[in-house]
Backbone as JSON, one array per atom type, in Angstrom:
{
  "sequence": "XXXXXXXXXXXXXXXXXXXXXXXXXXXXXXXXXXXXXXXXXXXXXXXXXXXXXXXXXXXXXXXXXXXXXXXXXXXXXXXXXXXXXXXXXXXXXXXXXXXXXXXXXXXXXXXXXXXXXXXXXXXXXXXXXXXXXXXXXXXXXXXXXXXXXXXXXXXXXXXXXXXXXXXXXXXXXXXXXXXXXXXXXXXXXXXXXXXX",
  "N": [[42.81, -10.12, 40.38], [42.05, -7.22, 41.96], [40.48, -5.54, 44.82], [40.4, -3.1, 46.52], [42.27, -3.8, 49.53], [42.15, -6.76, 49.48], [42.24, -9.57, 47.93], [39.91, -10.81, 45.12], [39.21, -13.38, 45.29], [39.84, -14.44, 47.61], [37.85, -13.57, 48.88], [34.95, -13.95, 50.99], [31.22, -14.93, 50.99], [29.92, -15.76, 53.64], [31.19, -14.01, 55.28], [31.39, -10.85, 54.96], [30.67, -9.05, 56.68], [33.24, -8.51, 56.97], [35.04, -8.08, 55.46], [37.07, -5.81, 52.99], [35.74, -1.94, 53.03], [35.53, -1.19, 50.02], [34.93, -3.49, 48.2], [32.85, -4.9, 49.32], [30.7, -2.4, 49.5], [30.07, -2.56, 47.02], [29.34, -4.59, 45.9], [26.86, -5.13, 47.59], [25.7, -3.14, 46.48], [25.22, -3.8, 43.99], [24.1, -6.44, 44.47], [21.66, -4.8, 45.67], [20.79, -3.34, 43.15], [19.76, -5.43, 41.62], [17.76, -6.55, 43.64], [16.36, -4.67, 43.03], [15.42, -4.52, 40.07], [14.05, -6.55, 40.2], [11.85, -6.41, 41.9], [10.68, -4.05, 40.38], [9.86, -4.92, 37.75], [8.59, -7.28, 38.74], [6.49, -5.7, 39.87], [5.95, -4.15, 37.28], [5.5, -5.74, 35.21], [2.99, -6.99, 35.4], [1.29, -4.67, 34.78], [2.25, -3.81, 32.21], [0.78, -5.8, 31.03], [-1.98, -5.98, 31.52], [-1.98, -3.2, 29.94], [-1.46, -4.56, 27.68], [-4.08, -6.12, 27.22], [-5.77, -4.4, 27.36], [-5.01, -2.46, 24.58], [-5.98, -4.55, 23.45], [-8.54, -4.74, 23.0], [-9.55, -2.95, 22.71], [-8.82, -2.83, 20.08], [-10.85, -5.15, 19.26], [-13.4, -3.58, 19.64], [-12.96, -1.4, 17.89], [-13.06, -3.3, 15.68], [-15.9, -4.48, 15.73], [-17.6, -2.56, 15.69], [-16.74, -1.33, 13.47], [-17.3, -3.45, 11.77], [-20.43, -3.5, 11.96], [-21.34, -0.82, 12.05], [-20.15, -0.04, 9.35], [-21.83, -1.98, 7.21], [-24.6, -1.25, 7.95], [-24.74, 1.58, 7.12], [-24.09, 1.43, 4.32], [-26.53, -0.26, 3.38], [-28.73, 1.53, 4.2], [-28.05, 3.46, 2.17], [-28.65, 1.54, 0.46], [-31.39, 1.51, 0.34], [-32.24, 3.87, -0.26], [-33.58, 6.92, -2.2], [-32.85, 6.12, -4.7], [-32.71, 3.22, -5.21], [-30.65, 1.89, -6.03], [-28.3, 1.86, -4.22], [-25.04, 2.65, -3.52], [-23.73, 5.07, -6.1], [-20.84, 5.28, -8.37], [-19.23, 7.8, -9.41], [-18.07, 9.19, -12.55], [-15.38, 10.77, -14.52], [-16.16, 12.81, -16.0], [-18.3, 13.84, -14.68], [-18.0, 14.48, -12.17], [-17.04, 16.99, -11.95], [-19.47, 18.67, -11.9], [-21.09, 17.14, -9.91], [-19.9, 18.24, -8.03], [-19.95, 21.38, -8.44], [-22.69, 21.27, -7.93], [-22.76, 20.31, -5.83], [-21.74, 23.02, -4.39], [-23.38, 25.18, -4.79], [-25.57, 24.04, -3.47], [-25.22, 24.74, -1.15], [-24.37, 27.44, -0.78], [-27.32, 27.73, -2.0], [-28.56, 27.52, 1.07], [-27.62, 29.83, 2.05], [-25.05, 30.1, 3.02], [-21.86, 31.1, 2.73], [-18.15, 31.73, 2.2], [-17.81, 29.49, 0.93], [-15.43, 26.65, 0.33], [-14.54, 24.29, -2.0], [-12.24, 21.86, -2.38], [-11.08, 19.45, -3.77], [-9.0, 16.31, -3.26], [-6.57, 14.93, -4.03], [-4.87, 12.09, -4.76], [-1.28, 11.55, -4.74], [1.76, 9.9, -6.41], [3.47, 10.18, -3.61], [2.24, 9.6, -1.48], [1.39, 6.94, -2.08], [2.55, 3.53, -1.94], [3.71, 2.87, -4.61], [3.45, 4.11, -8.07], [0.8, 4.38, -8.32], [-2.35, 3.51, -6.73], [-3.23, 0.05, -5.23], [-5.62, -1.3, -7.32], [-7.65, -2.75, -6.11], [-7.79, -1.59, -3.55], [-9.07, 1.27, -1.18], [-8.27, 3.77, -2.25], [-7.98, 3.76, -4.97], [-10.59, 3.44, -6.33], [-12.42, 5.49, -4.85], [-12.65, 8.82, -4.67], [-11.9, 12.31, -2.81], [-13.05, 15.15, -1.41], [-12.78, 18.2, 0.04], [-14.76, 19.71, 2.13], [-15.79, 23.72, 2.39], [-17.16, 25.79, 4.53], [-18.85, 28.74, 5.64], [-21.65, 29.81, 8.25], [-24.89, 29.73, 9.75], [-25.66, 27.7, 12.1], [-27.51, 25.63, 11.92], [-27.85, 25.94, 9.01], [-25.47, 24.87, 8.38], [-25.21, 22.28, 9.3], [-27.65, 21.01, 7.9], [-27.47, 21.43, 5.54], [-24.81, 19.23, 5.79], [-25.71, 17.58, 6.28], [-27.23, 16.47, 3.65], [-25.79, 16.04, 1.92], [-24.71, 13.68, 2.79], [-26.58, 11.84, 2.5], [-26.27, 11.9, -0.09], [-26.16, 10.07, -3.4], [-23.5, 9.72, -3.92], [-21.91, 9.26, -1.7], [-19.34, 7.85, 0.49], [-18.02, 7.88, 2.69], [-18.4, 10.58, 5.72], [-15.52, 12.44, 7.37], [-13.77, 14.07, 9.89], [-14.9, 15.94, 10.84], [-15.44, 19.52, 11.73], [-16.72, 21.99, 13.71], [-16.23, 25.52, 14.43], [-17.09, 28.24, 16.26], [-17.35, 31.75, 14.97], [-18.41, 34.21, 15.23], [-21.52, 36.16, 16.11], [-23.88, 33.77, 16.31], [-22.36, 32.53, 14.55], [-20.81, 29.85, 12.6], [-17.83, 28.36, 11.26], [-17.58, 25.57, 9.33], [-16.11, 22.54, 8.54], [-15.45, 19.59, 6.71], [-14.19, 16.08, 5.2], [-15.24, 14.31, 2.72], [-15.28, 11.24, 1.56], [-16.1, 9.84, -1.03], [-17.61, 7.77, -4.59], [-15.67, 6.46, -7.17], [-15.68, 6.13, -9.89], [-14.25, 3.46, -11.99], [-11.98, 2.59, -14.55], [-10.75, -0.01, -16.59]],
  "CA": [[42.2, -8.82, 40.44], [42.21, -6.69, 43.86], [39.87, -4.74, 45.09], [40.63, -2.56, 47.78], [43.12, -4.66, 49.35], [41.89, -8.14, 49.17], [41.82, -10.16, 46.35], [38.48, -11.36, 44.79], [39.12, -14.86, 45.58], [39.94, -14.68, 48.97], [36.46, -12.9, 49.81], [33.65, -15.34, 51.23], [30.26, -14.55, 51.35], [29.3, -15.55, 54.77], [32.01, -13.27, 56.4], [30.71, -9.79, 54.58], [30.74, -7.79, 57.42], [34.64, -8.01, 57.62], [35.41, -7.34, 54.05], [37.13, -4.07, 53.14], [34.63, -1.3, 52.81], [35.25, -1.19, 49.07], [34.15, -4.7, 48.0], [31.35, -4.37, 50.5], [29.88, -1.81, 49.04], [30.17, -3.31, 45.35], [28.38, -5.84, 46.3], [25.81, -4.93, 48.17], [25.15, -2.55, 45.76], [25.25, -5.31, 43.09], [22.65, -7.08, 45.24], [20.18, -3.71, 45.55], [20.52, -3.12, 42.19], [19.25, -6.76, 41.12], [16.43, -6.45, 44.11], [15.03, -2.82, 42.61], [15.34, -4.9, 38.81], [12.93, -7.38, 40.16], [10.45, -5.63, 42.28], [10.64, -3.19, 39.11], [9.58, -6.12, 36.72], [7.07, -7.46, 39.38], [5.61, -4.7, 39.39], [5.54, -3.57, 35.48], [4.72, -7.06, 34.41], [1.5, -7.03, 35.51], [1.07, -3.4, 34.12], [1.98, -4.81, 30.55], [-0.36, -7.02, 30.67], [-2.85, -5.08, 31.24], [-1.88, -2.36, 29.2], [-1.38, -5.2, 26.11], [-5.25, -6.68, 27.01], [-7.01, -3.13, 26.96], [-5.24, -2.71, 23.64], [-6.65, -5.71, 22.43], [-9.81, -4.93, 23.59], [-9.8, -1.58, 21.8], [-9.34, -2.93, 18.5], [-11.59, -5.19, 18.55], [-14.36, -2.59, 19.63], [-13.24, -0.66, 16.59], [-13.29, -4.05, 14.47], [-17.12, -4.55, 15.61], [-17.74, -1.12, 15.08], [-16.61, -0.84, 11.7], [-18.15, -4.13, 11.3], [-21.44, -2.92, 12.28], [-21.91, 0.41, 11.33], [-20.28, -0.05, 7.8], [-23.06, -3.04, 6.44], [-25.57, -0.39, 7.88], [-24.46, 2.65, 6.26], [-24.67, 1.33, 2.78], [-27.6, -0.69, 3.45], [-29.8, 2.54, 4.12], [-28.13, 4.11, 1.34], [-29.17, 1.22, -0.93], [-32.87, 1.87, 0.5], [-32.49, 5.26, -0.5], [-34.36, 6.79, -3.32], [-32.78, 5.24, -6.31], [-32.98, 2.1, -5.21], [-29.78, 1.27, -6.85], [-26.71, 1.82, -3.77], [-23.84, 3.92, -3.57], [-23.43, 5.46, -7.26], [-19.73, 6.05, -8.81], [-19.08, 8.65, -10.45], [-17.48, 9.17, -13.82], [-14.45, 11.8, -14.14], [-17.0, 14.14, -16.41], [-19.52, 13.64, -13.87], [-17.19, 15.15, -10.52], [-17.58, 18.83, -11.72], [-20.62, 19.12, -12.17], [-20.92, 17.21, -8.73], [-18.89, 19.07, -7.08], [-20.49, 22.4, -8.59], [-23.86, 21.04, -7.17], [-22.4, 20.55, -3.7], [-21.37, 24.44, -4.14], [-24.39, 25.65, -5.29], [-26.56, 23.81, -2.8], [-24.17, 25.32, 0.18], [-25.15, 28.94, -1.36], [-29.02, 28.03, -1.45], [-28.78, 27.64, 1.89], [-27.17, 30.92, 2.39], [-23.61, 29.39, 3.92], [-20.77, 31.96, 2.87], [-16.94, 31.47, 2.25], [-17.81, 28.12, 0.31], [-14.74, 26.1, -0.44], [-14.66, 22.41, -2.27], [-11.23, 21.7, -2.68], [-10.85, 17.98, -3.96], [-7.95, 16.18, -2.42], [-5.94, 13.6, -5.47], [-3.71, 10.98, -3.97], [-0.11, 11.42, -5.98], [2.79, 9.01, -5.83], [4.32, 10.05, -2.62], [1.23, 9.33, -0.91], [1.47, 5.85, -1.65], [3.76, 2.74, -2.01], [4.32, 3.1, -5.79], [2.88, 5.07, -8.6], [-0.54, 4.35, -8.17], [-2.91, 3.12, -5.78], [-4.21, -0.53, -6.21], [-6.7, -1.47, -8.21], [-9.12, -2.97, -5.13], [-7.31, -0.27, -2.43], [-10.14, 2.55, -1.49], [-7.85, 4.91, -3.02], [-8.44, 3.33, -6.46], [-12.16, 3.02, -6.39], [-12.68, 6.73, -4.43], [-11.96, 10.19, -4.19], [-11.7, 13.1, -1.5], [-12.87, 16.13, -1.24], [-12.84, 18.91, 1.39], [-15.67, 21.11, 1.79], [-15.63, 24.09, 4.22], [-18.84, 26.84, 4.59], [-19.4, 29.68, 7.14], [-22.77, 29.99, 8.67], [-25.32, 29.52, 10.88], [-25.03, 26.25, 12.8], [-28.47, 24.67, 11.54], [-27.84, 25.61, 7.79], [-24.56, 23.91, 8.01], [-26.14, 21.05, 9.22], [-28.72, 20.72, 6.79], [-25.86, 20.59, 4.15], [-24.08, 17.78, 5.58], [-27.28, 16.13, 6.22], [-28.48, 16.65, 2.7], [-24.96, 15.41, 1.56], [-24.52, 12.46, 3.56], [-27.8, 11.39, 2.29], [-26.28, 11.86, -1.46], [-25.53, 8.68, -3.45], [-22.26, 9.16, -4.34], [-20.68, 9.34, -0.87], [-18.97, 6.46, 0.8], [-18.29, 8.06, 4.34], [-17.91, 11.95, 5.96], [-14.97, 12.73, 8.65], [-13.02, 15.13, 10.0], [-15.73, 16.94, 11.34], [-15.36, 20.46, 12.25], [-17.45, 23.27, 13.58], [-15.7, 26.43, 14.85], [-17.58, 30.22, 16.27], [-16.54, 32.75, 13.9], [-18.99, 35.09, 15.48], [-22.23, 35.9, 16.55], [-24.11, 32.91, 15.67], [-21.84, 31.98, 12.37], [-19.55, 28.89, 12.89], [-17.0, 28.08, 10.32], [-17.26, 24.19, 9.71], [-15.13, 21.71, 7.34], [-15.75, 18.27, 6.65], [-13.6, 15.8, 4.75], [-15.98, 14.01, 2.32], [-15.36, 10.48, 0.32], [-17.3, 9.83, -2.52], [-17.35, 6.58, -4.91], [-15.35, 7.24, -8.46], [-16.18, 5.19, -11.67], [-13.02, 2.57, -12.61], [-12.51, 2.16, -15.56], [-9.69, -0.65, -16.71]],
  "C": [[41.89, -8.5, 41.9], [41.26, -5.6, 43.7], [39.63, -4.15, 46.8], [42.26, -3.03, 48.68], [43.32, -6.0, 49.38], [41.72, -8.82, 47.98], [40.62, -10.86, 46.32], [38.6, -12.6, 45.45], [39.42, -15.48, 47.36], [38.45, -13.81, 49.47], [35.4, -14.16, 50.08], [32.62, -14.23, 51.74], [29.63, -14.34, 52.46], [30.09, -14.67, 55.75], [32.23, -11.55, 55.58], [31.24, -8.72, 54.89], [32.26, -7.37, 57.87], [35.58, -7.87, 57.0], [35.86, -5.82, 53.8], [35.81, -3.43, 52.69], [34.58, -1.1, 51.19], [34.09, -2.67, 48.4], [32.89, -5.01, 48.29], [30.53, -3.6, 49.88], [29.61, -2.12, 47.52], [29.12, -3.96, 45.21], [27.24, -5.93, 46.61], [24.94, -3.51, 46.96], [24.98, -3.04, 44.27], [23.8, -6.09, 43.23], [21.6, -6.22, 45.57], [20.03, -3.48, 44.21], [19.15, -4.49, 41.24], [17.71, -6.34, 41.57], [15.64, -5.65, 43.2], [14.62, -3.56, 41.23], [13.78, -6.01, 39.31], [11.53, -7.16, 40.8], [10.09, -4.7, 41.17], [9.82, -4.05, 38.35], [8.2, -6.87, 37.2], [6.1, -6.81, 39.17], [4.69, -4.0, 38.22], [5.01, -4.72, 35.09], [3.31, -7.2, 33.98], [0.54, -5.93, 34.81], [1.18, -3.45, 32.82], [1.26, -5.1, 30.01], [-1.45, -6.51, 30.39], [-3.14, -3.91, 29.95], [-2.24, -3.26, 27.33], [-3.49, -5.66, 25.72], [-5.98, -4.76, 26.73], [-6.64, -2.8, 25.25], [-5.9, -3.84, 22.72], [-8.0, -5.86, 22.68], [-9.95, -3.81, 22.25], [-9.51, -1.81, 20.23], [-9.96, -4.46, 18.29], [-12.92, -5.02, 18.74], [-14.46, -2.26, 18.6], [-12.93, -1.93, 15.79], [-14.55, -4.02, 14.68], [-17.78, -3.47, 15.19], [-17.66, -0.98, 13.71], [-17.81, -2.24, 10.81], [-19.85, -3.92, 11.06], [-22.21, -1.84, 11.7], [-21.8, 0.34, 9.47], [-21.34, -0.41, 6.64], [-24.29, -2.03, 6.79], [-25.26, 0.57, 7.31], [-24.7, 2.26, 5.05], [-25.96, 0.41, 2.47], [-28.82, 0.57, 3.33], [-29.23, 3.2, 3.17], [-28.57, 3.37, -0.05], [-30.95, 1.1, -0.42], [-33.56, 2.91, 0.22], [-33.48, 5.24, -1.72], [-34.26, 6.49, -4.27], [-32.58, 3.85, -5.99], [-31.52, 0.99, -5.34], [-27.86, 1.19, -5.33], [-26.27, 2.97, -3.95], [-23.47, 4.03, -5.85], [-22.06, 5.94, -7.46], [-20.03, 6.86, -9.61], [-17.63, 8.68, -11.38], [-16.45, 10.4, -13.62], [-15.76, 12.64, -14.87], [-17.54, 14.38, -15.66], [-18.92, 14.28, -12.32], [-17.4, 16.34, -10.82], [-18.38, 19.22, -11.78], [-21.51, 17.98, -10.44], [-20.86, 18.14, -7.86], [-20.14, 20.69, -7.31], [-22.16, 22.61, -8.27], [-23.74, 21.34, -5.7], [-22.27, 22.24, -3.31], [-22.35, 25.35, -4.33], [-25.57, 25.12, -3.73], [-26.14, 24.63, -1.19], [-25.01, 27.05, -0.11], [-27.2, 29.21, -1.34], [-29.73, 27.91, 0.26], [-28.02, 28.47, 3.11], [-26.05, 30.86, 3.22], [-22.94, 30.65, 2.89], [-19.27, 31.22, 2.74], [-16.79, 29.98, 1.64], [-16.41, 27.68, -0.46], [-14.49, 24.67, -0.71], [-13.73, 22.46, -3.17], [-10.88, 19.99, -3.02], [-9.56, 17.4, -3.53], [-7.38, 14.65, -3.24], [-4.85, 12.98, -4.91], [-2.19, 11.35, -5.01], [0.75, 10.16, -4.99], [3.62, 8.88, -4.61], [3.34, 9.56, -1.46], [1.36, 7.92, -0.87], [2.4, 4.81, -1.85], [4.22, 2.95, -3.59], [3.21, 4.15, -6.62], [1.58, 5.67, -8.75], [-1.12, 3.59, -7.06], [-3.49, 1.79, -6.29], [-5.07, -1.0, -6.46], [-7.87, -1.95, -6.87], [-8.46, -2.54, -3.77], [-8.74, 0.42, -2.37], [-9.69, 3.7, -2.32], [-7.93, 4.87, -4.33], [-9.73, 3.56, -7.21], [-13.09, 4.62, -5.38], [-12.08, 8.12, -4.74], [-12.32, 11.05, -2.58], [-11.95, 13.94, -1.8], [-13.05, 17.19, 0.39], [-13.34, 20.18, 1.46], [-15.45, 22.15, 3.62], [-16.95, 25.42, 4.04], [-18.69, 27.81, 6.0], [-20.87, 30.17, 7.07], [-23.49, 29.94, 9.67], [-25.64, 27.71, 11.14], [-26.32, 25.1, 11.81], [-28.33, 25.09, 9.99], [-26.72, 24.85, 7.34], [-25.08, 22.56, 8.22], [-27.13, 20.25, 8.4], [-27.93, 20.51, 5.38], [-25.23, 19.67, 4.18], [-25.41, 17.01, 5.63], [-27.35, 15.56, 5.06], [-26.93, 15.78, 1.79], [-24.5, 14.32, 1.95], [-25.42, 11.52, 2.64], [-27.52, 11.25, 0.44], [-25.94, 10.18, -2.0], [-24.25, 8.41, -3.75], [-21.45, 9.25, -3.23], [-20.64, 8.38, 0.01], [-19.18, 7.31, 2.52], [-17.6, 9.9, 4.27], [-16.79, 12.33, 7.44], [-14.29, 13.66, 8.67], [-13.56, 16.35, 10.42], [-15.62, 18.21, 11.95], [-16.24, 21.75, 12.36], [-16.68, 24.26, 14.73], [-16.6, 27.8, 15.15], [-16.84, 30.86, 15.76], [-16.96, 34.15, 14.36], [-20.2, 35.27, 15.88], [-23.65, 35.22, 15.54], [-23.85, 32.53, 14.63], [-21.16, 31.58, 12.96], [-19.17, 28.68, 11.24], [-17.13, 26.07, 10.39], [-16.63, 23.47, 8.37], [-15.74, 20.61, 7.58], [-14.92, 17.4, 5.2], [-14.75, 14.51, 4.13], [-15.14, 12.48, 1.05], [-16.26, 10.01, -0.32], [-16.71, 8.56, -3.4], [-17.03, 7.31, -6.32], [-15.38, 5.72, -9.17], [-14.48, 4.83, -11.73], [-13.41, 2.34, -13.6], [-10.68, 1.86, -15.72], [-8.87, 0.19, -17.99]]
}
C-alpha cells in the first residue's frame, strides 16, 4: 500500500520531516487526533466523577428525606383526633367523601370547584391490575381544583391535609386569576379499603 509515493514500509519514524507531504500529514494528524482524545478524557474523567458522586448524593438526600418526613407524617396523623391513623376508605364511603371535600370548598366560599378522581387503568401499569402491596392497590387519586382568595384556599388544603383519609398532597398549584382570586389545584392521595 502507497501513499503518496512511498510505500508504507519504507517510511521511518525518526526521518518525518522528509516524508512526502501526504503521509506526513496522516500521521501527524493521527497523532493530534489521539492527543485531543486524551486531554479530552483527562479532562471529562474527572467531570464524571463528579457529576456520578453529586448524583449519589442527591438520592440519598431524597432517601433520608422520604425517610424522615414519611414516619412523621403519619405519626401526627395517628395523634390526630381519632386516635386510630390514616383511615381507608370503603368504595361506598369515596362519594360521600369526595362530596364533603366539595361542600367544605363552597363553605369557604372558593368558586369553580372541581374533584375529579384520577383511576389507574391497565395501560398505566405493567399488567391488568396494580399489585396487591403496590400504593396503587391500597390508594386512590384525586384532583381537586378551587378559585379564590389565597387564604381560603389555604384553609382548605390545610383542613384537608389534616383529614384522616389522606396519605400525601402534591402537585401544588396556585395561579392569579385576578384581583386577589388565585386559581389553585392540588393532586390529593387518600387511603382506599382492600378488600381480597
Amino acid at each position: 500500500m502507497t501513499l503518496g509515493k512511498t510505500p508504507w514500509r519504507e517510511l521511518n519514524l525518526e526521518d518525518i520531516a522528509l516524508w512526502d507531504a501526504a503521509p506526513r500529514r496522516f500521521v501527524l494528524g493521527l497523532l493530534a487526533s489521539l492527543g485531543l482524545l486524551c486531554v479530552t478524557l483527562y479532562w471529562l474523567m474527572p467531570q464524571y466523577e463528579v457529576l456520578q458522586q453529586r448524583r449519589q448524593l442527591n438520592h440519598q438526600l431524597q432517601t433520608q428525606f422520604a425517610q424522615q418526613v414519611n414516619p412523621w407524617a403519619l405519626a401526627q396523623k395517628s395523634q390526630g383526633a381519632s386516635g386510630q391513623g390514616v383511615q381507608a376508605l370503603s368504595k361506598d364511603a369515596l362519594a360521600i367523601w369526595l362530596a364533603t371535600i366539595a361542600s367544605d370548598a363552597q363553605a369557604l366560599g372558593l368558586t369553580g370547584i372541581k374533584v375529579a378522581p384520577q383511576m389507574m387503568d391497565a395501560s398505566q401499569g405493567a399488567g391488568s391490575a396494580a399489585p396487591a402491596d403496590s400504593l396503587e392497590a391500597i390508594s386512590g387519586r384525586v384532583l381537586l381544583q378551587a378559585d379564590g382568595d389565597y387564604a381560603a384556599l389555604a384553609r382548605w388544603w390545610a383542613a384537608l391535609s389534616a383529614s384522616e383519609h389522606v396519605l400525601s398532597m402534591s402537585q401544588i398549584e396556585m395561579n392569579g386569576v385576578g384581583d386577589k382570586r388565585v386559581h389553585g389545584q392540588v393532586l390529593v392521595r387518600f387511603a382506599l379499603e382492600v378488600r381480597p
